[in-house]
C-alpha positions in Angstrom: -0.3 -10.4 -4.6 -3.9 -9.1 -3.6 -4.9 -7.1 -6.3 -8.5 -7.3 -6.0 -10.8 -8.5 -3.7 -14.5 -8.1 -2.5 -16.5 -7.6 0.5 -20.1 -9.0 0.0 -21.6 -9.3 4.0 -24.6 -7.4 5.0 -24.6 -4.7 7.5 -26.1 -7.2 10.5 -23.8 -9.8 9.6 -20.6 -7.5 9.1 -21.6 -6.6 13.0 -22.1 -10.0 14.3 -19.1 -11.2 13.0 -16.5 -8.1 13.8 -18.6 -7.0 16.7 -18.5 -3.2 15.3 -21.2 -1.2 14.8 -22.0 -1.0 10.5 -24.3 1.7 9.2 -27.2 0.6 6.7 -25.5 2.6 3.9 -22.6 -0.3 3.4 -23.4 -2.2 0.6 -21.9 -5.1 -1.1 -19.0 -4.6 -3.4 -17.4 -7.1 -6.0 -14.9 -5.1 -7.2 -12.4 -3.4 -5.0 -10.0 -1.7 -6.0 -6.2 -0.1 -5.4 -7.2 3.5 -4.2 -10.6 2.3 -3.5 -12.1 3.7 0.1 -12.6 0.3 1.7 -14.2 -0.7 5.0 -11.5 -2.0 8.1 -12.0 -2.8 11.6 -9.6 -0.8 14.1 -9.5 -0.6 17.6 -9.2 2.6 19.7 -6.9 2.7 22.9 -10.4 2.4 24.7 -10.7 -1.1 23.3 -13.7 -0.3 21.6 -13.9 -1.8 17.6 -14.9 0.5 15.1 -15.5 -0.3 11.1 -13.8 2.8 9.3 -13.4 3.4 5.8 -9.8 4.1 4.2 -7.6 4.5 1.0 -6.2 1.1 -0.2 -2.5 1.8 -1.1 -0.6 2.5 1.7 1.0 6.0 1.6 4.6 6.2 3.9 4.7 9.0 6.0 7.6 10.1 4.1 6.1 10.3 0.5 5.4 13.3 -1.2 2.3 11.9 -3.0 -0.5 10.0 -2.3 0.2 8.1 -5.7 3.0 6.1 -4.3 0.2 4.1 -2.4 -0.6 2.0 -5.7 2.7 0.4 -5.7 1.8 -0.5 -1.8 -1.2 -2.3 -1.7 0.6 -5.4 -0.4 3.1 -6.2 2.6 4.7 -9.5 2.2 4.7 -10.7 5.7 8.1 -12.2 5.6 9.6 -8.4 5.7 7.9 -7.6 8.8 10.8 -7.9 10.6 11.0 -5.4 13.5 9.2 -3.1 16.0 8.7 -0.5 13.8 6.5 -2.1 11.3 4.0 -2.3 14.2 3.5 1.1 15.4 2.6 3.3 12.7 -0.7 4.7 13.6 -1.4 5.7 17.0 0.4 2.8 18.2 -2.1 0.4 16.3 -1.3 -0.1 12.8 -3.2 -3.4 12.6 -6.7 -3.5 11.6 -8.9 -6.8 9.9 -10.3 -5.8 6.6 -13.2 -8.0 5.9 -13.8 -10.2 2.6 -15.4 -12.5 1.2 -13.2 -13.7 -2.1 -10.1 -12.4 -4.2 -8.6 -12.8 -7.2 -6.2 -13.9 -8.6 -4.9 -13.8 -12.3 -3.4 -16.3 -14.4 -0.8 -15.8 -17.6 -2.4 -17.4 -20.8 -0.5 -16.5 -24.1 -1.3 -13.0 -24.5 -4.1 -12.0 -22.0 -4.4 -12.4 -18.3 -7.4 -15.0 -17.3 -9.0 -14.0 -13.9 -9.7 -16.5 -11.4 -12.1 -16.1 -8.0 -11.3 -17.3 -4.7 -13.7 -17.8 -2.1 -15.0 -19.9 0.7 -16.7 -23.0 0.3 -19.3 -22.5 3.0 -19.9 -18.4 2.1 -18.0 -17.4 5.2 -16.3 -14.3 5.6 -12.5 -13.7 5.5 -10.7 -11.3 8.0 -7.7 -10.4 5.6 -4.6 -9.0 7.9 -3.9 -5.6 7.2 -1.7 -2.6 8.2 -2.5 1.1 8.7 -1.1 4.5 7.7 -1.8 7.9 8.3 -0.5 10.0 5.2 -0.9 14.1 5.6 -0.9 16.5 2.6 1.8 19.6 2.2 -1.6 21.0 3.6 -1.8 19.2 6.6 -5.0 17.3 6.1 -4.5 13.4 6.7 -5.4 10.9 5.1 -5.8 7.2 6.5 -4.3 4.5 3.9 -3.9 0.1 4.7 -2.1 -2.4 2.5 -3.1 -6.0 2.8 -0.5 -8.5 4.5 0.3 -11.6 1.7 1.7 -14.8 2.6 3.4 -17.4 0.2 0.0 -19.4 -1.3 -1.5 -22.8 -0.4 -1.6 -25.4 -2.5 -4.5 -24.7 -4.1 -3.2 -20.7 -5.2 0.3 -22.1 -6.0 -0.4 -23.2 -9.4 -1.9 -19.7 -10.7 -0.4 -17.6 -8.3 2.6 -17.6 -5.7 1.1 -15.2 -2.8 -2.4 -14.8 -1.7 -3.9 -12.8 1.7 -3.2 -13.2 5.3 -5.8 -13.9 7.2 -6.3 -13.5 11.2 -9.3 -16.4 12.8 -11.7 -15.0 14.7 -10.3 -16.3 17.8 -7.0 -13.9 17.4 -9.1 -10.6 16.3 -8.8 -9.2 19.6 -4.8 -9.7 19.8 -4.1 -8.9 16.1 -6.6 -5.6 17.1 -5.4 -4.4 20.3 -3.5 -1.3 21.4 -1.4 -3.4 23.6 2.0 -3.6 22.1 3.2 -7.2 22.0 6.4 -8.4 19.5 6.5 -8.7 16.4 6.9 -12.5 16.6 3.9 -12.9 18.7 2.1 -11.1 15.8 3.2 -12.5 12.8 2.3 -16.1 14.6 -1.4 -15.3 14.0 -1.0 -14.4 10.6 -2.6 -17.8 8.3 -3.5 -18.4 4.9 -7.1 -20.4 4.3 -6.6 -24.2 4.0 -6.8 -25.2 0.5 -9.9 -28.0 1.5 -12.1 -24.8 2.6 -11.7 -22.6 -0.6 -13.2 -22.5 -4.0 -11.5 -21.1 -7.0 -13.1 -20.5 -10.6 -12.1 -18.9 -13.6 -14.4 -15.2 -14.0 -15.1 -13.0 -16.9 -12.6 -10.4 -17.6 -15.1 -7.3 -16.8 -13.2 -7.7 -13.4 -10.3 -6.0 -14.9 -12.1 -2.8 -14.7 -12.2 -1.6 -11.5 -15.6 0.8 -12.1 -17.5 -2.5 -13.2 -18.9 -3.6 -9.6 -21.4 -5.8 -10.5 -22.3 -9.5 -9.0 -21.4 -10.5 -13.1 -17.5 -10.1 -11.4 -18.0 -12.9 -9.6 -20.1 -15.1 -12.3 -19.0 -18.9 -12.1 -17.3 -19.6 -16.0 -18.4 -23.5 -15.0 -22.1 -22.7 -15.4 -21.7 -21.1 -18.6 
């Protein structure tokens, strides 16, 4: 599970590296949360790449409330079995939401220890994620994405047993077109981050509240 993750790059480097035009007013944020707005990467039927912002917690088209979404901020790849899981938003339900770490959390005794995960060399990560459009009894919609998890490397494994999908750079403009392909040809470019480019570290536990967005989140325990 991908509970909480954050998204750190600046507005010029969030463009060079998606290719999407970022306004100045995106900022860096340690702390996202379920029900959070965060920022994702779509692509219209034009083919042009846009960086939207949307509800984390997916929200079926069938639900009659927008709460259901915190019990769907994660898709477990291994049940996207079939077309349908594909097309759920103007024909394109895939969009890259981009990050920088997550964590993950870690039973000991009584309390839950949170851990970071990041990249060794500060690189971005292009988590795999899949949109929906949820409308009110009032007819207003409402865009929503849960993040696709995969079983965890070796490095996860012994704190936790799932941890994002990811999508490499070379396979953003499958994974983000309109084109319909199969569902095997999608989940095929659907990775997890080799354990030898990662770094993981135990955090402070002001991550558990999700309005505390602060660089302290991501504060190294080893230094202190």
């Amino acid at each position: 599970m991908c509970g909480r993750f954050t998204s750190l790059l600046l507005p010029e480097l969030l463009s060079a590296t998606f290719g999407v035009a970022v306004p100045q007013s995106c900022k860096p944020r340690y702390n996202i949360a379920p029900t959070h707005q965060i920022p994702i990467i779509r692509e219209d039927k034009d083919g042009v790449r846009r960086l939207s912002f949307v509800r984390w917690g997916q929200a079926p088209s069938w639900a009659n409330d927008l709460g259901i979404g915190t019990n769907l901020i994660n898709t477990a790849a291994e049940t996207l079995t079939g077309e349908s899981d594909w097309n759920c938003l103007s024909d394109n339900c895939r969009c890259i939401i981009p990050a920088n770490g997550f964590y993950i959390w870690q039973n000991d005794g009584d309390k839950k220890q949170p851990w970071y995960v990041t990249r060794k060399d500060g690189a971005h990560m292009a988590f795999a994620g899949l949109l929906n459009r949820w409308k009110t009894p009032g007819g207003k919609e409402i865009d929503t994405c849960t993040i696709i998890t995969m079983a965890a490397n070796g490095l996860i494994r012994p704190i936790h047993d799932r941890m994002p999908a990811t999508i490499a750079a070379e396979d953003f403009s499958l994974w983000l077109s309109a084109t319909r392909f199969s569902a095997t040809k999608y989940r095929a470019v659907l990775k997890t981050e080799p354990s030898d480019t990662l770094d993981i570290y135990s955090v402070g536990s002001q991550v558990n509240q999700p309005a505390f967005d602060t660089s302290a989140c991501i504060r190294d325990f080893r230094t202190h």
